[in-house]
C-alpha positions in Angstrom: -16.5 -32.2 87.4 -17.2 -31.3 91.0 -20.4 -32.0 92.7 -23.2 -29.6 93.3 -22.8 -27.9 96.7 -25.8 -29.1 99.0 -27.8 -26.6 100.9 -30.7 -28.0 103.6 -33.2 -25.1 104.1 -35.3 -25.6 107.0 -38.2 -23.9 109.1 -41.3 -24.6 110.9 -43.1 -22.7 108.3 -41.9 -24.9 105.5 -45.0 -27.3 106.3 -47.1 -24.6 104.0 -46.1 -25.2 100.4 -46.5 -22.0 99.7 -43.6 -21.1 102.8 -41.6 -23.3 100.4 -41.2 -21.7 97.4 -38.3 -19.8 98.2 -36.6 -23.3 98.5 -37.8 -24.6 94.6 -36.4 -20.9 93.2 -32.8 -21.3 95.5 -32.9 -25.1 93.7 -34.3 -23.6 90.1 -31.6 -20.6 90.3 -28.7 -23.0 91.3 -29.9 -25.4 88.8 -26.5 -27.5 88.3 -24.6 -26.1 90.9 -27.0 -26.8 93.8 -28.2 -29.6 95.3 -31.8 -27.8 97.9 -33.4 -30.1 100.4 -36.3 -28.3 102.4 -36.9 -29.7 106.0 -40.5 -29.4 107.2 -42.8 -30.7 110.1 -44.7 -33.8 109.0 -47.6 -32.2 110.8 -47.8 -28.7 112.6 -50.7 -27.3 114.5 -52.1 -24.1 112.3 -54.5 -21.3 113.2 -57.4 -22.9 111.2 -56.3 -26.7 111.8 -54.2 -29.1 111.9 -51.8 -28.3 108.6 -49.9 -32.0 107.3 -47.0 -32.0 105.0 -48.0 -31.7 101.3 -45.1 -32.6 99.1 -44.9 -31.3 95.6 -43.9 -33.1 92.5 -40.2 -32.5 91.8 -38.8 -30.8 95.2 -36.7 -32.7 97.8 -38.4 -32.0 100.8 -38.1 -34.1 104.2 -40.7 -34.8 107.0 -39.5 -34.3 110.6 -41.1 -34.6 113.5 -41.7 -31.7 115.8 -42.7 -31.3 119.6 -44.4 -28.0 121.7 -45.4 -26.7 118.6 -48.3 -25.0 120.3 -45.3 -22.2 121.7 -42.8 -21.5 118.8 -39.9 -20.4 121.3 -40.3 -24.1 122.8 -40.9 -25.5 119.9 -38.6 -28.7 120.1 -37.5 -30.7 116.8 -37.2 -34.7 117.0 -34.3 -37.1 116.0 -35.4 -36.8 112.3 -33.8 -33.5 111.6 -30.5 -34.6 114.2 -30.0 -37.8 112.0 -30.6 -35.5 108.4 -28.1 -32.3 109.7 -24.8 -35.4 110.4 -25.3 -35.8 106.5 -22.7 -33.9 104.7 -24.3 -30.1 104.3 -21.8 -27.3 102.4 -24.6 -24.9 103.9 -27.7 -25.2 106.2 -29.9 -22.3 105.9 -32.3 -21.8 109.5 -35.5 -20.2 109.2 -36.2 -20.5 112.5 -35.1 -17.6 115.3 -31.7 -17.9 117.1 -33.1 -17.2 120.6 -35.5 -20.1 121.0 -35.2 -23.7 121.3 -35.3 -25.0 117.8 -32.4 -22.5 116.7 -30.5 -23.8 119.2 -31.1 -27.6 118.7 -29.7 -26.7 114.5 -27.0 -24.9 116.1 -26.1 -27.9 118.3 -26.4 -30.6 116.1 -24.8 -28.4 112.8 -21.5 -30.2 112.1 -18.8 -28.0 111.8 -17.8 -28.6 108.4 -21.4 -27.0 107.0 -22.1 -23.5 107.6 -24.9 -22.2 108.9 -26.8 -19.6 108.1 -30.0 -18.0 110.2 -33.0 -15.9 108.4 -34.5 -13.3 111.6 -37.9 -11.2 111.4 -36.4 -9.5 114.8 -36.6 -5.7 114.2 -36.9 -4.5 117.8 -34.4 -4.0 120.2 -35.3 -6.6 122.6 -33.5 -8.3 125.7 -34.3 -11.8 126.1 -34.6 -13.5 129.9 -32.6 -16.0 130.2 -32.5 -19.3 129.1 -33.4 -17.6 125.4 -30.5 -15.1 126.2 -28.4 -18.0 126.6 -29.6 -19.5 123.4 -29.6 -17.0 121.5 -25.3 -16.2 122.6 -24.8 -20.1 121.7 -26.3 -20.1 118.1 -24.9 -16.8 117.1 -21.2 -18.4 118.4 -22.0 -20.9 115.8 -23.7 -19.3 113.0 -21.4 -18.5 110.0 -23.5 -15.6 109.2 -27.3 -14.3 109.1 -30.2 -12.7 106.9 -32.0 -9.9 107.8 -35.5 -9.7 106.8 -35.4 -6.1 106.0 -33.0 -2.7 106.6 -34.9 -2.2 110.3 -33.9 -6.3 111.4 -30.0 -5.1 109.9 -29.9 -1.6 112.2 -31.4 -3.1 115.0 -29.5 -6.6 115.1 -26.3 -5.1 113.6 -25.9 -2.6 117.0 -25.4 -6.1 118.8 -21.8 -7.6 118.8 -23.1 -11.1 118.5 -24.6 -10.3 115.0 -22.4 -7.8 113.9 -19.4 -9.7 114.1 -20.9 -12.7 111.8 -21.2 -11.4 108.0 -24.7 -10.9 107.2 -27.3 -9.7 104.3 -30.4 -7.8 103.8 -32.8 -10.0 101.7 -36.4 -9.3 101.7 -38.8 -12.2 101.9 -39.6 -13.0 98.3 -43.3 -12.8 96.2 -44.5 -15.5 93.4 -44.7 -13.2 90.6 -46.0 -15.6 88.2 -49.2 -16.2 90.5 -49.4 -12.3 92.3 -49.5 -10.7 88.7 -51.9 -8.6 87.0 -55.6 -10.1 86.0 -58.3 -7.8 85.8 -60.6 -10.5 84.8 -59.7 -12.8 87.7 -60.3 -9.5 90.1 -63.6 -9.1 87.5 -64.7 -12.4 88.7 -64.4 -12.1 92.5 -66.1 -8.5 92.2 -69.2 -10.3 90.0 -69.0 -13.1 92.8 -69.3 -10.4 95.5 -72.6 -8.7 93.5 -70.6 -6.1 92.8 -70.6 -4.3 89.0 -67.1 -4.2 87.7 -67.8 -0.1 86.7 -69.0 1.2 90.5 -67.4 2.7 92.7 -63.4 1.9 93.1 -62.5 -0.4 95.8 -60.4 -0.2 98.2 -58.8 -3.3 99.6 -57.5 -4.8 103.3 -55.5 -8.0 102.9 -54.4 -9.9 106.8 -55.0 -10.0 110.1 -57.9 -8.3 111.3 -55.9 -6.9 114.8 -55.3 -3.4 116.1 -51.7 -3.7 115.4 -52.7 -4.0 111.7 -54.6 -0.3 111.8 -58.0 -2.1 110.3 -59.4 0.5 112.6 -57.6 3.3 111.2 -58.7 1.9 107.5 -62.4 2.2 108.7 -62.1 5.7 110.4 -60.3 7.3 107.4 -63.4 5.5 104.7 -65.6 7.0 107.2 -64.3 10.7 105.9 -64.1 9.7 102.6 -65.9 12.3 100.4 -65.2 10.2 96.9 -67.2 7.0 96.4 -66.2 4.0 97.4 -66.4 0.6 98.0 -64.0 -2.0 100.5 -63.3 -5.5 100.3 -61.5 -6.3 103.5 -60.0 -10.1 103.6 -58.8 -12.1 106.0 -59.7 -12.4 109.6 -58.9 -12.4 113.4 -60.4 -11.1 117.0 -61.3 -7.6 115.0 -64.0 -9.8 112.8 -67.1 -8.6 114.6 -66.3 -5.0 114.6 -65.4 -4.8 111.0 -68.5 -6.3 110.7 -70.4 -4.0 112.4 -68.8 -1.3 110.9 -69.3 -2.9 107.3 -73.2 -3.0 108.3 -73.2 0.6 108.2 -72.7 0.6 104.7 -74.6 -2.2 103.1 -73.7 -3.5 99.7 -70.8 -1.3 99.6 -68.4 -3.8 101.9 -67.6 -7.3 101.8 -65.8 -9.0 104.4 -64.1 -12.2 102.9 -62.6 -15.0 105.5 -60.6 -18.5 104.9 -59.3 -17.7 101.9 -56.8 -20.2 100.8 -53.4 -18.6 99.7 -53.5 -19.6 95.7 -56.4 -17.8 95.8 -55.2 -14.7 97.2 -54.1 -13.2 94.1 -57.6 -13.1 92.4 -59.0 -11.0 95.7 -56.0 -8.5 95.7 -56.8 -8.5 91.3 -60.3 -7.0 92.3 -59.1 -3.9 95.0 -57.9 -0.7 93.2 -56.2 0.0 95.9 -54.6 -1.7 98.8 -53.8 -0.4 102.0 -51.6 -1.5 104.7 -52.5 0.7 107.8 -50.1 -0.8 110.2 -49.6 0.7 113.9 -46.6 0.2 116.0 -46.9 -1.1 120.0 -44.3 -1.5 122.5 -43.5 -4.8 121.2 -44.1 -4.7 117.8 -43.3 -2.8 114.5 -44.4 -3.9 111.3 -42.0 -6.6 109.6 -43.0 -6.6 106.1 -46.7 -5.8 105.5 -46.4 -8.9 103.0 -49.6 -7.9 101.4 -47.9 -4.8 100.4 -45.5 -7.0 97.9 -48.7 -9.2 96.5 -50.4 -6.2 95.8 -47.7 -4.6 93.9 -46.6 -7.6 92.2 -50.5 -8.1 91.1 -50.0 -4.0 89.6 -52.1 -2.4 92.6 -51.3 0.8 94.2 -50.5 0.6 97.3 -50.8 3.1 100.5 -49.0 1.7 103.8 -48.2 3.7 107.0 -45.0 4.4 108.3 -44.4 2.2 110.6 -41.3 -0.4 110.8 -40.1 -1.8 107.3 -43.1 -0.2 105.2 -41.8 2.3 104.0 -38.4 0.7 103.0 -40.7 -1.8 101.1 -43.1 0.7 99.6 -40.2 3.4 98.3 -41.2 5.1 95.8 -43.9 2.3 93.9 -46.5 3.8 96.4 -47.9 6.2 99.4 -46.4 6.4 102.8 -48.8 7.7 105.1 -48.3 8.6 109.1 -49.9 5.4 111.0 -52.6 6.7 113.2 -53.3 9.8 111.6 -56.9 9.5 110.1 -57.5 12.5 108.8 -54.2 12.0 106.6 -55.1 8.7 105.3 -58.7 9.9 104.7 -57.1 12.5 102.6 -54.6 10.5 100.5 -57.3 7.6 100.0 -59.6 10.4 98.7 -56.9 11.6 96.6 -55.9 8.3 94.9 -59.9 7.7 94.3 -60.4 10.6 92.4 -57.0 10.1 90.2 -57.0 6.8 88.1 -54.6 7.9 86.5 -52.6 8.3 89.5 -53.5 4.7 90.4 -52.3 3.3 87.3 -48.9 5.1 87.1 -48.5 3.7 91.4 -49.8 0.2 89.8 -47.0 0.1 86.9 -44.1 1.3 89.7 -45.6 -1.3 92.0 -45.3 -4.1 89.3 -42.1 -3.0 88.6 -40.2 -2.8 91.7 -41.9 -6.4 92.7 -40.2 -7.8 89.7 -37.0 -5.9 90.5 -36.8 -6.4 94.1 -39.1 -8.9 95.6 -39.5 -11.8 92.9 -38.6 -15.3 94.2 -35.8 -15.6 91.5 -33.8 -12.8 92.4 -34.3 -13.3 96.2 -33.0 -17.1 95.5 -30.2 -15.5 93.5 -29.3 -13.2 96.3 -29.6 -16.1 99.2 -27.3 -18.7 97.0 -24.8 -15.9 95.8 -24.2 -15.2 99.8 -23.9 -18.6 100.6 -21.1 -18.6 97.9 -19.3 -15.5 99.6 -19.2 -17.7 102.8 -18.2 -21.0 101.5 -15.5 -18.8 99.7 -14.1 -17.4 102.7 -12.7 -21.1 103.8 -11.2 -22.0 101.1 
């Protein structure tokens, strides 16, 4: 019997255990046939914290040190993950980005037996000054192949000769389904902990950042016009936090502004929105990526209304509303529209549900990742 092909997975992220649950489904779905390590910082500097290492029972992670991690594209990592990549690898697996230092340490220190494999959020067309330039030509030389993060990261990265000529996948960044699903009483819980009565008015939800990019600003504009009734439960937080505020005082008990909420408890917030929406604006140097809340809300049987702008609409297709980004009278209308149709709502919810467990649920990203891994160990032999 021949052995179980190894894969390392590794990323700066991967000190969130939630980041690494893509690793335990690539390990679950190649049960046998696999062997997954995960690579993680022992320690990493987060946006509320300090965030250390938390292994979980049953998965083969490994703690590594890191340096710089206050500036990701100088983020440098220590002898730890050197010392683990000279083990014999059939496949390591790179979340990190090819143009900054830590891609190019994994390409450097990669031995050439192992191929390796880099995951990119990069969906603009963007130039990078030199020494990243320079980077970025030296790990794409090595790489074996690449996944893009979504059909914009593939026709933007794919017009480049460095990444076209390595073989490459689409593969959306995948969703717990078994903790985003459906609850109305968790979401009944979190409305009665918000004062709220479960039978008011709908609400409608906002689940990240609170930054212009995100369109929070468009959201409040377009509930301003709102003629059905209403109520929003906005959660997360950022440098928008006092003017949502202010804006929520306009309108008493009928907003709640949530912050700190830890991930495992996302699903129970998104459980107790009717609808979610995803208002995203594109800038000069950003379009959106994902609009992961989009997923969570879908998977938890949502609806969901996103704008069009970078991979939303790919996500969204046809489980949901695409709406112009910036265009407040638009969104004002559609929100309106949705409010006064629950039945509507509940046909989006059940397409939502459905195309989460189709296209977005860990085990069939895991599949997808380990079946191109295959295709490339394939091509050597």
């Amino acid at each position: 019997m021949s052995r179980p092909r190894r894969l390392l997975t590794l990323g700066h992220s991967y000190v969130v255990g939630t980041n690494r649950r893509l690793a335990r489904a690539m390990a679950q779905a190649g049960a046998g046939e696999w062997e997954v390590t995960a690579a993680a910082p022992a320690a990493f500097p987060g946006d509320l914290g300090p965030i250390t290492l938390q292994p979980e029972a049953g998965e083969r992670v490994v703690p590594v040190s890191v340096h710089g991690a206050g500036r990701i594209h100088t983020m440098r990592y220590g002898p730890e993950l050197r010392d683990l990549l000279r083990q014999e690898w059939d496949v390591v697996h790179c979340w990190e980005e090819p143009f900054i230092v830590s891609g190019a340490q994994v390409a450097a220190w990669t031995p050439r037996g192992a191929k390796l494999v880099f995951a990119t959020f990069q969906n603009l067309p963007k130039r990078y000054p030199p020494p990243f330039s320079w980077m970025e030509r030296y790990t794409m030389r090595r790489a074996d192949g690449w996944i893009a993060f979504g059909r914009l990261v593939a026709e933007v990265l794919g017009a480049r000769g460095i990444y076209d000529r390595r073989p490459h996948r689409v593969i959306a960044p995948g969703v717990d389904t078994t903790l985003f699903r459906p609850d109305r009483d968790a979401g009944a819980r979190i409305r009665s902990s918000l004062g709220w009565m479960d039978d008011a008015a709908p609400v409608v939800g906002y689940l990240g950042r609170f930054v212009p990019e995100k369109g929070i600003e468009t959201l409040m504009a377009a509930l301003d016009g709102c003629a059905q009734p209403w109520r929003a439960l906005f959660v997360g937080g950022g440098p928008l936090e006092a003017e949502v505020r202010a804006w929520a005082g306009r309108y008493g008990d009928r907003v709640r502004i949530v912050t700190g909420v830890a991930h495992d408890a996302v699903p129970d917030f998104v459980n107790a929105m009717d609808l979610l929406c995803a208002p995203s604006r594109t800038t000069r140097r950003w379009h959106e990526q994902l609009g992961r809340m989009l997923t969570e809300a879908m998977a938890c049987g949502v609806p969901v209304a996103g704008s069009d702008s970078g991979e939303i609409p790919f996500v969204i297709g046809d489980a949901g509303l695409v709406i112009p980004e910036n265009d407040v009278a638009a969104w004002t209308r559609e929100i309106d529209a949705l409010l006064a149709s629950p039945q509507r709502r509940a046909d989006l919810a059940s397409r939502g549900r459905a195309r989460a467990e189709a296209e977005f649920a860990l085990d069939v990203v895991a599949r997808q990742h380990l079946d191109f891994f295959d295709n490339l160990l394939m091509e050597t032999r």
